[in-house]
VODODO-133879 format. One record per atom (N, C-alpha, C): residue number from 1; atom name; y, z, x. Coordinates in Angstrom, 1 decimal. Example, Ala and Ser with C-alpha at 12.3 -4.5 7.8 and 13.67 -1.06 7.14 Angstrom:
! VODODO-133879
(1,N,(-5.7,7.8,13.2))
(1,CA,(-4.5,7.8,12.3))
(1,C,(-3.3,7.8,13.2))
(2,N,(-2.2,7.1,12.8))
(2,CA,(-1.1,7.1,13.7))
(2,C,(0.0,7.9,12.9))
//
This chain:
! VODODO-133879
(1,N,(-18.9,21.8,-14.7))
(1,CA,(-18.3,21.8,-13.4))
(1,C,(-16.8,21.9,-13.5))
(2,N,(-16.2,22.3,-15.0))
(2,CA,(-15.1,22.2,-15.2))
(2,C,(-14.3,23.5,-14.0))
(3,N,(-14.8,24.4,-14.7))
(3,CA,(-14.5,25.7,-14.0))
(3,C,(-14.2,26.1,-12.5))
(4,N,(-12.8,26.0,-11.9))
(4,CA,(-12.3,26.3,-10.8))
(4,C,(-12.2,25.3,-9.8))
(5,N,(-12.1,24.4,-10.2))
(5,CA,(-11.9,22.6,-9.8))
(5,C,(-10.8,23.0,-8.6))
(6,N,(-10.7,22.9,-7.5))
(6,CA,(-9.8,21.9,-6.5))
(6,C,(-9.0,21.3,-6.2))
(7,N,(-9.2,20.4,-6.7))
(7,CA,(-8.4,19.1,-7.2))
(7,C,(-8.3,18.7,-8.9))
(8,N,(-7.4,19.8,-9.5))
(8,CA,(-7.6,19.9,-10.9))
(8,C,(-7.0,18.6,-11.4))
(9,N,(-6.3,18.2,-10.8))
(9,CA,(-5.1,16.3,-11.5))
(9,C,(-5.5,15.5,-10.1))
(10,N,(-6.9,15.0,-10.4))
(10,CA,(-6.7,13.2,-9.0))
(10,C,(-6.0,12.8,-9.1))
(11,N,(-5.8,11.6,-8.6))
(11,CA,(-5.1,10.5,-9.0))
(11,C,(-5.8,9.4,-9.0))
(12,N,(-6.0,9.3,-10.9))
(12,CA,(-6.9,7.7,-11.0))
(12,C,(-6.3,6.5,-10.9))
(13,N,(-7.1,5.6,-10.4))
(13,CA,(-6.5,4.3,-10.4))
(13,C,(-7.3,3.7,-11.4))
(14,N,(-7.2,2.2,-11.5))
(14,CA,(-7.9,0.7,-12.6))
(14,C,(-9.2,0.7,-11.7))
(15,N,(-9.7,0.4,-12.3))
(15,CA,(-11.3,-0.5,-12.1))
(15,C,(-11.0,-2.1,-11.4))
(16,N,(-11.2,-2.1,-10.5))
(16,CA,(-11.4,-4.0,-9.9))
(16,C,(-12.1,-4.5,-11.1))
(17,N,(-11.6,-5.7,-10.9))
(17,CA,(-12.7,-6.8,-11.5))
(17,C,(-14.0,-6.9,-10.9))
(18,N,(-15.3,-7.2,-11.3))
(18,CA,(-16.5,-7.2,-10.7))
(18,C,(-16.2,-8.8,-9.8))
(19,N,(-17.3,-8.9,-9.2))
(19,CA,(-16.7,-10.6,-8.4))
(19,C,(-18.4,-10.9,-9.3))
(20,N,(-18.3,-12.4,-9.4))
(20,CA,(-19.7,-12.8,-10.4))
(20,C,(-20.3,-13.2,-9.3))
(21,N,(-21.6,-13.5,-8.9))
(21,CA,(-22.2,-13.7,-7.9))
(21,C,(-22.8,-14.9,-8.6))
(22,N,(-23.5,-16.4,-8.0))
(22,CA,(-24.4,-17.2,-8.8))
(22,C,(-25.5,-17.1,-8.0))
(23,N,(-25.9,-16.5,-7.0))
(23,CA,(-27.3,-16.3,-6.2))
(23,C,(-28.1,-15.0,-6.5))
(24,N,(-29.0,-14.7,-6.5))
(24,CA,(-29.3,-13.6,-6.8))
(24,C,(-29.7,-13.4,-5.2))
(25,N,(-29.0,-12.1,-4.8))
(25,CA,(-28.9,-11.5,-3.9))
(25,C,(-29.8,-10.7,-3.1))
(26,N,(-31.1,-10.6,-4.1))
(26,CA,(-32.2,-10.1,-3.1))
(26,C,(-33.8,-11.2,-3.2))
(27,N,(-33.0,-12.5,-3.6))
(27,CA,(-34.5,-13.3,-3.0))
(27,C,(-34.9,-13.5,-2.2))
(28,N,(-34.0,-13.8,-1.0))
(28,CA,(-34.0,-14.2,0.2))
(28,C,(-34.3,-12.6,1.1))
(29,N,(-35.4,-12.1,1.5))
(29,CA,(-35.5,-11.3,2.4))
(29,C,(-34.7,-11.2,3.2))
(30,N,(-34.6,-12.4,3.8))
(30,CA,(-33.5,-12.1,5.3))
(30,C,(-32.0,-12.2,4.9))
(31,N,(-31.8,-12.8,3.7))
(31,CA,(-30.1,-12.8,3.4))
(31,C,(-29.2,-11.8,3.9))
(32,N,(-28.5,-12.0,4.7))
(32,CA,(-27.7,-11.1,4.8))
(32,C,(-26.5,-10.0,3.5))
(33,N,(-27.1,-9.2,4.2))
(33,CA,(-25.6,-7.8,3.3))
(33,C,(-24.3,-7.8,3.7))
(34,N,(-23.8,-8.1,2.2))
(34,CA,(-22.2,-7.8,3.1))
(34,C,(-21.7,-6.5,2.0))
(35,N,(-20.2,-6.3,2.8))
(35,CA,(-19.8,-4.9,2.0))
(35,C,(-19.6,-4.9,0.5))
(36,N,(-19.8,-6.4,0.3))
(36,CA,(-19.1,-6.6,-1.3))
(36,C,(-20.0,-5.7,-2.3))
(37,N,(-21.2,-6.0,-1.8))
(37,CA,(-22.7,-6.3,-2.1))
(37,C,(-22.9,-5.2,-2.0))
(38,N,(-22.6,-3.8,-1.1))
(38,CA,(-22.5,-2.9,-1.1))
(38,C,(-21.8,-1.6,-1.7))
(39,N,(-20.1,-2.4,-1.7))
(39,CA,(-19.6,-1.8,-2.8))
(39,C,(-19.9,-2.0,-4.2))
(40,N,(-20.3,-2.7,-4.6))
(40,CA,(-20.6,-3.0,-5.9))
(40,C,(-22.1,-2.0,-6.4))
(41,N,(-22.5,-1.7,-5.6))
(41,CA,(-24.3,-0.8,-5.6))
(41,C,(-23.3,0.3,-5.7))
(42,N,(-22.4,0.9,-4.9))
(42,CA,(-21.7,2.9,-4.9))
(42,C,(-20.7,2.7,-5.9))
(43,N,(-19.7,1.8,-6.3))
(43,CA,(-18.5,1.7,-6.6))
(43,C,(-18.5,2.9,-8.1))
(44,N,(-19.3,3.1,-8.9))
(44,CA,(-19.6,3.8,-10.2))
(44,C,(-19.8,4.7,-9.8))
(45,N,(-20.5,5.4,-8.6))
(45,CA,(-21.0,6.8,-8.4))
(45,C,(-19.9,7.5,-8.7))
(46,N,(-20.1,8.2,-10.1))
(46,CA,(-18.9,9.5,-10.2))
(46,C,(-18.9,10.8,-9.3))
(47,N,(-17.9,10.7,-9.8))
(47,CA,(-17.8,12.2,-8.5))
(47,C,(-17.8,13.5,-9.2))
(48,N,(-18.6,14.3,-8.1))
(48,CA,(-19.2,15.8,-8.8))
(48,C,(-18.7,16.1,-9.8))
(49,N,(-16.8,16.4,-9.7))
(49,CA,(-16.0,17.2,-10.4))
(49,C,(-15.4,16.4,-11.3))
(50,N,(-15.2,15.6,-11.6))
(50,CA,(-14.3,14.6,-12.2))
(50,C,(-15.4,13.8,-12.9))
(51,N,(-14.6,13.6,-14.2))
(51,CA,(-15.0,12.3,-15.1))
(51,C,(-14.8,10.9,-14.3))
(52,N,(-14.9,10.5,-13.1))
(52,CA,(-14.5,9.2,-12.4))
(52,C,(-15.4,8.8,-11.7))
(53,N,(-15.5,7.5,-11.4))
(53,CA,(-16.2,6.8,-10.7))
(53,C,(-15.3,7.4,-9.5))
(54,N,(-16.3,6.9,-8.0))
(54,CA,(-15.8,6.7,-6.5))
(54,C,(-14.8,5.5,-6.7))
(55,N,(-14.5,5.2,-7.2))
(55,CA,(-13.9,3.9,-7.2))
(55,C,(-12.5,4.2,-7.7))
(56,N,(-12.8,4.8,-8.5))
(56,CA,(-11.2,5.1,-9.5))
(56,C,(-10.3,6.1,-8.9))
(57,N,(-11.4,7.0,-8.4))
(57,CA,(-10.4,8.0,-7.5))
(57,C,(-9.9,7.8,-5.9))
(58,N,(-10.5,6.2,-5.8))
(58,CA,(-10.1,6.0,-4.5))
(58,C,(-11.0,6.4,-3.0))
(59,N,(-12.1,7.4,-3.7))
(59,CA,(-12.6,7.9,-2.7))
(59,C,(-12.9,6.2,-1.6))
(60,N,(-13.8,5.4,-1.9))
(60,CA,(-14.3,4.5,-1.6))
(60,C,(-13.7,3.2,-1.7))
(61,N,(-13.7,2.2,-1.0))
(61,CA,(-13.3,0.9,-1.1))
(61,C,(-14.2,-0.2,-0.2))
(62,N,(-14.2,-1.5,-0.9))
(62,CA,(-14.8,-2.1,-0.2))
(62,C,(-14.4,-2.3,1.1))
(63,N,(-13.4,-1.8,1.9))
(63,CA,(-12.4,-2.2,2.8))
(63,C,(-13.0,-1.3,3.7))
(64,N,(-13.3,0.1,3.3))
(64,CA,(-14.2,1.2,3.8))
(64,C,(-15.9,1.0,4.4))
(65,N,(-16.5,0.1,4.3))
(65,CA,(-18.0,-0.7,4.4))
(65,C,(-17.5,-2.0,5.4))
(66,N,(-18.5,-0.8,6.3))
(66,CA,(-18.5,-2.4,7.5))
(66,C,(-20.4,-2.3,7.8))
(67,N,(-20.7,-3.6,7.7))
(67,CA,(-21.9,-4.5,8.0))
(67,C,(-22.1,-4.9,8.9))
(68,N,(-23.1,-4.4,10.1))
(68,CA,(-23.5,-5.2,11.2))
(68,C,(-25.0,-5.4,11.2))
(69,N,(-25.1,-7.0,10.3))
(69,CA,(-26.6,-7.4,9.8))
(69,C,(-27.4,-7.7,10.7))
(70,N,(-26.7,-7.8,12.3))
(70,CA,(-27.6,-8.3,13.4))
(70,C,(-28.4,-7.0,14.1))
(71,N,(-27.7,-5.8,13.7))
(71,CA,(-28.3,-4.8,14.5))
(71,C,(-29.0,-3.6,13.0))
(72,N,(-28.7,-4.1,11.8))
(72,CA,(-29.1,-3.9,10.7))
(72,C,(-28.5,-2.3,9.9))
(73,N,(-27.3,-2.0,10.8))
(73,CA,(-26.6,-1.0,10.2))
(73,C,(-25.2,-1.6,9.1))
(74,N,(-24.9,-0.2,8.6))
(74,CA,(-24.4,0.2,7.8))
(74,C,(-23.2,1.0,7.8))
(75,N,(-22.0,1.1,7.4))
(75,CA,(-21.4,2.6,7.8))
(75,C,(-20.4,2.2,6.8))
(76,N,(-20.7,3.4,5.8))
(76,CA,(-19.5,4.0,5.1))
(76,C,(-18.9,4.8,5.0))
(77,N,(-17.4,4.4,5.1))
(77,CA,(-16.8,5.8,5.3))
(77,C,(-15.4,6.2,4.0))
(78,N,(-15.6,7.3,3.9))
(78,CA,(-15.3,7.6,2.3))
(78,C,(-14.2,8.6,2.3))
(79,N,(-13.1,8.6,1.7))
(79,CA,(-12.0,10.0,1.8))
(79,C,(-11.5,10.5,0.6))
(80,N,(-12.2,12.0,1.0))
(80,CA,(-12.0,13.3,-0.3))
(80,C,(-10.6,13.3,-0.8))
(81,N,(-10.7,13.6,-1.6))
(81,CA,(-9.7,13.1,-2.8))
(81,C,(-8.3,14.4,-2.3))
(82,N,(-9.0,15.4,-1.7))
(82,CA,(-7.8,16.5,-0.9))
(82,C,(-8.7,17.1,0.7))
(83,N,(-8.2,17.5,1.3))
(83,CA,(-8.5,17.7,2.8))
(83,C,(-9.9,18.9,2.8))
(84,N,(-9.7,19.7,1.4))
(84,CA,(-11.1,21.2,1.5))
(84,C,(-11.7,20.7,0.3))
(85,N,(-11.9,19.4,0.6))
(85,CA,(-12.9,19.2,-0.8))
(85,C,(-14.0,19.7,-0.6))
(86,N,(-15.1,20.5,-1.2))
(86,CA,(-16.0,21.1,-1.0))
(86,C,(-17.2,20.2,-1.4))
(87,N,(-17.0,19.3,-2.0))
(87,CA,(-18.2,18.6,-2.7))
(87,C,(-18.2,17.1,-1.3))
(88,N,(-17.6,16.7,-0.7))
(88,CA,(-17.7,15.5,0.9))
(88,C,(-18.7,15.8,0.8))
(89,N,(-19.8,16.6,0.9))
(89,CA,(-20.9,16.4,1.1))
(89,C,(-21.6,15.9,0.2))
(90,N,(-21.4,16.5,-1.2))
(90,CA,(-22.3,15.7,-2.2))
(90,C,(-21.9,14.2,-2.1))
(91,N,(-20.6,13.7,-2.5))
(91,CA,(-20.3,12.5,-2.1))
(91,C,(-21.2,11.6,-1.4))
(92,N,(-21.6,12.3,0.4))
(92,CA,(-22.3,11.5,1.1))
(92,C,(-23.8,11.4,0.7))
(93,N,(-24.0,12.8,-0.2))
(93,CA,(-25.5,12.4,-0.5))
(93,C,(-25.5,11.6,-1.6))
(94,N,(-24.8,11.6,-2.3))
(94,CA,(-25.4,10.6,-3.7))
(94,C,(-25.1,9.1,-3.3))
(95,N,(-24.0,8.7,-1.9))
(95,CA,(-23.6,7.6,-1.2))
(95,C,(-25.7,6.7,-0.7))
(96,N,(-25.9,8.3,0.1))
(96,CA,(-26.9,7.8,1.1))
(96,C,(-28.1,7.7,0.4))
(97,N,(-28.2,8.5,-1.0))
(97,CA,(-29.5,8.2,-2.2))
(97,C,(-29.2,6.7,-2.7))
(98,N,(-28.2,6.1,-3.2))
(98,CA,(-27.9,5.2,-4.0))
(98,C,(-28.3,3.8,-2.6))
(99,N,(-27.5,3.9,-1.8))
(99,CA,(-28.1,3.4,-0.7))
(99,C,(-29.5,3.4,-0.1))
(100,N,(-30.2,3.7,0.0))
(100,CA,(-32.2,4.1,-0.1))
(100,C,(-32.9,3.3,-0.7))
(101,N,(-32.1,3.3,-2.1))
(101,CA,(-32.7,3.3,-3.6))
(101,C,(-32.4,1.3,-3.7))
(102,N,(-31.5,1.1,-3.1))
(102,CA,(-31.1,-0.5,-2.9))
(102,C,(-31.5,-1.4,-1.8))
(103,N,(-31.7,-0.5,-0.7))
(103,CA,(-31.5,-1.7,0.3))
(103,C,(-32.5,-1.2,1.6))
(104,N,(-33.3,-2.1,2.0))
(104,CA,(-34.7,-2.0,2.8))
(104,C,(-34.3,-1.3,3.7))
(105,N,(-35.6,0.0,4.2))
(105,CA,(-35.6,1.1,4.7))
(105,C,(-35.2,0.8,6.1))
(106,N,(-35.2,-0.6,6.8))
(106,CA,(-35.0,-1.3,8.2))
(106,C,(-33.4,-1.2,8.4))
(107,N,(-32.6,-0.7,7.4))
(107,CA,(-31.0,-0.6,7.8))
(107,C,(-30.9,0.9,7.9))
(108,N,(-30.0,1.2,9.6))
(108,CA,(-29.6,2.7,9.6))
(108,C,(-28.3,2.5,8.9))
(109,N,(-28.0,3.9,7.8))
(109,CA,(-26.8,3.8,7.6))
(109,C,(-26.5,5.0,7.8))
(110,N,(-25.0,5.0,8.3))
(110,CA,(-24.2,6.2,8.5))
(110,C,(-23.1,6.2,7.6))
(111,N,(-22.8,7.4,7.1))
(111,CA,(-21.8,7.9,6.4))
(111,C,(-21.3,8.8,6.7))
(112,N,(-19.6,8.4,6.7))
(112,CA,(-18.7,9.5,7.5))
(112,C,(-17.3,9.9,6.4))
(113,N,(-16.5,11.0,6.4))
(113,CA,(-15.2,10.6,6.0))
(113,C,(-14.4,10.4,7.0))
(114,N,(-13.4,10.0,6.3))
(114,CA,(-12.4,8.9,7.0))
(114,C,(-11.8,9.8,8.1))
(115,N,(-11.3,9.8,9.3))
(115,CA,(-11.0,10.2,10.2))
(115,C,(-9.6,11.0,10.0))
(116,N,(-9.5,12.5,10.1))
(116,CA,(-8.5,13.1,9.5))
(116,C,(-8.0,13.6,8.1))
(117,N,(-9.2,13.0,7.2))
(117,CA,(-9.4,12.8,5.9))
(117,C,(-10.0,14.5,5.1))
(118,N,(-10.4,15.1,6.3))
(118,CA,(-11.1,16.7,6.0))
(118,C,(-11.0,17.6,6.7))
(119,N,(-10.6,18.5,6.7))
(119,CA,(-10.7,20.0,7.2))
(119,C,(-11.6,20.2,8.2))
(120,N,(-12.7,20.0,7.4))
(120,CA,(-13.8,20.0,8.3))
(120,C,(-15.2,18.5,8.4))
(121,N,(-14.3,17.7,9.0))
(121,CA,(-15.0,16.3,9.5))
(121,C,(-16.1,16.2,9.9))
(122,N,(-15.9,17.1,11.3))
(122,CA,(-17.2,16.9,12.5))
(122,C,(-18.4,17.7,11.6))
(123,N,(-17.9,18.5,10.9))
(123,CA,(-19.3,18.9,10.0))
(123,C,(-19.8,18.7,9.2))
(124,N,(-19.0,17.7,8.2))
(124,CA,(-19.5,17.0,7.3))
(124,C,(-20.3,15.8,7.9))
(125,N,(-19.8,15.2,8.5))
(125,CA,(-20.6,13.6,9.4))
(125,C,(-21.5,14.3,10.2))
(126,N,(-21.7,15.4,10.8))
(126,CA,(-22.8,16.1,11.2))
(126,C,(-24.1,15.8,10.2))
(127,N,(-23.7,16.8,8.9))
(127,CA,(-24.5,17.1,8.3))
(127,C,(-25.3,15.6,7.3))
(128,N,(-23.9,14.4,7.1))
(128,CA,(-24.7,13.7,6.2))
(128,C,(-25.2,12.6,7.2))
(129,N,(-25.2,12.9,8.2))
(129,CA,(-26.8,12.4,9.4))
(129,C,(-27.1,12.4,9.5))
(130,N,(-28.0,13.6,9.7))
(130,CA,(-29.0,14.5,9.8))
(130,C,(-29.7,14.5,9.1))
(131,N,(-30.9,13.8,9.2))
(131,CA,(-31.9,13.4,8.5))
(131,C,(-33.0,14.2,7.8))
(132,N,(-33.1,15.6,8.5))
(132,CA,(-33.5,16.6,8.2))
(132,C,(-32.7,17.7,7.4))
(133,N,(-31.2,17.5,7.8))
(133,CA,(-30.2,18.2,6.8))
(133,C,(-30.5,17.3,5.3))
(134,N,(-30.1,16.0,5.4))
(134,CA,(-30.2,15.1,4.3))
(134,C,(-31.8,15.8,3.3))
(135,N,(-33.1,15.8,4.0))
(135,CA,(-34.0,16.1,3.4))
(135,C,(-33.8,17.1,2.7))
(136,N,(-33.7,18.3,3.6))
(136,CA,(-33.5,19.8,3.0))
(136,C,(-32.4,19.6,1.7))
(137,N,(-31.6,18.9,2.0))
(137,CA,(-30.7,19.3,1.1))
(137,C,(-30.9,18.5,-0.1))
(138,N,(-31.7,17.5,-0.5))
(138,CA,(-32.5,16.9,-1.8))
(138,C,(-33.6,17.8,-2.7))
(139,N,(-34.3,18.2,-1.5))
(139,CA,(-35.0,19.3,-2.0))
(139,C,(-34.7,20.7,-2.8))
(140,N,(-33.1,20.9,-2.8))
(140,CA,(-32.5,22.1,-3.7))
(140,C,(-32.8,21.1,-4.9))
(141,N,(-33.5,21.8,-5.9))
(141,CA,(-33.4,21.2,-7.1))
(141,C,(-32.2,21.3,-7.9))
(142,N,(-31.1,22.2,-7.7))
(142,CA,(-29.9,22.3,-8.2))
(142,C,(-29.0,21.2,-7.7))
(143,N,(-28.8,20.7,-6.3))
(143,CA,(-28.2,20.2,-5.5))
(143,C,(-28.8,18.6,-6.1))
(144,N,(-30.4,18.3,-5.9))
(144,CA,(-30.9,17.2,-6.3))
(144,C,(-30.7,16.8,-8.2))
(145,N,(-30.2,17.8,-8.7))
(145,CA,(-29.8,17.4,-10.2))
(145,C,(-28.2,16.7,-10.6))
(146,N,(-27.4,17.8,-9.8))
(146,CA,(-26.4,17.3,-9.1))
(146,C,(-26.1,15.9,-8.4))
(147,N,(-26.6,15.8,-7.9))
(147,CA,(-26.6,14.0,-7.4))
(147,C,(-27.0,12.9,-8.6))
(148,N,(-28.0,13.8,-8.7))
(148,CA,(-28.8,12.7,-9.8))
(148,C,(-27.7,12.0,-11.0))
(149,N,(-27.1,13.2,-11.8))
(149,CA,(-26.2,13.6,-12.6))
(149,C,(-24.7,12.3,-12.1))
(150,N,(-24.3,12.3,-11.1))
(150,CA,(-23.2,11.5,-10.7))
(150,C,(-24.0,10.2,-10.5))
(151,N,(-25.2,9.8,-9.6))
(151,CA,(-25.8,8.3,-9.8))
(151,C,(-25.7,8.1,-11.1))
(152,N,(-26.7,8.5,-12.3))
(152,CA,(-27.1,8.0,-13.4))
(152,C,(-25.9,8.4,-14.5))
(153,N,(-24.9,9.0,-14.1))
(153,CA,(-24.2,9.3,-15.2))
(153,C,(-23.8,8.1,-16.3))
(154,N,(-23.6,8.1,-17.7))
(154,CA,(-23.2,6.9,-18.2))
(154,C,(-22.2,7.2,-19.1))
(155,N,(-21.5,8.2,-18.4))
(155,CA,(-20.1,8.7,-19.3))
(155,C,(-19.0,8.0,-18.8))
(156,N,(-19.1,6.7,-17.2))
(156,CA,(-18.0,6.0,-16.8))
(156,C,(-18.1,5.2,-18.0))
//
């Protein structure tokens, strides 16, 4: 994915310290989620084009994750590393897989980029809503290797 990159120089930042938890976080069914909890599940997802975690490039922060455990949503909102990033989308899908893959099917989550953060906003947060967009677009097996490739990478 080297070839014709976008955003050829991010700008990387340090890695946070992890925070140590002494509870284990999913005994309690009803325990509440907070964003920490959350960021710590996305914070590694690398990004399409780049050797980097979401984290390093800034895309994501815990500060970005807001939790409303009473109504049992979710909303993260995430900003492309330049305004025509073309991959915002992948971003939101490997966000909304990694998310699935953690945390009980009873939480809506929404995933948006940050307000002013993209060229084209209202179509990206269209698209990674859309439940039926979200489907179709797992089902490209190039697109679903692609994601796969930034969850499981272990070149961070």
């Amino acid at each position: 994915m080297t070839l014709g990159l976008i955003n050829a120089n991010p700008v990387v930042h340090a890695k946070k310290e992890r925070v140590a938890r002494t509870e284990d976080l999913h005994s309690d069914v009803d325990a509440a989620v907070d964003p920490l909890e959350i960021y710590d599940f996305v914070r590694d997802i690398r990004d399409p084009e780049h050797p980097y975690s979401l984290e390093q490039l800034s895309v994501l922060s815990e500060e970005s994750i807001t939790v409303d455990d009473k109504l049992g949503r979710i909303l993260i909102t995430f900003t492309p590393t330049i305004q025509h990033c073309s991959m915002a989308t992948v971003i939101g899908l490997c966000l909304r897989v990694k998310l699935k893959q953690c945390f009980p099917p009873h939480y809506k989550v929404d995933i948006k980029v940050s307000p002013g953060s993209h060229a084209d906003e209202e179509s990206v947060n269209k698209q990674l809503n859309d439940k039926e967009r979200v489907a179709a677009a797992l089902e490209n097996p190039n697109l679903r290797q692609l994601v796969d490739e930034c969850l499981y990478s272990s070149e961070l």
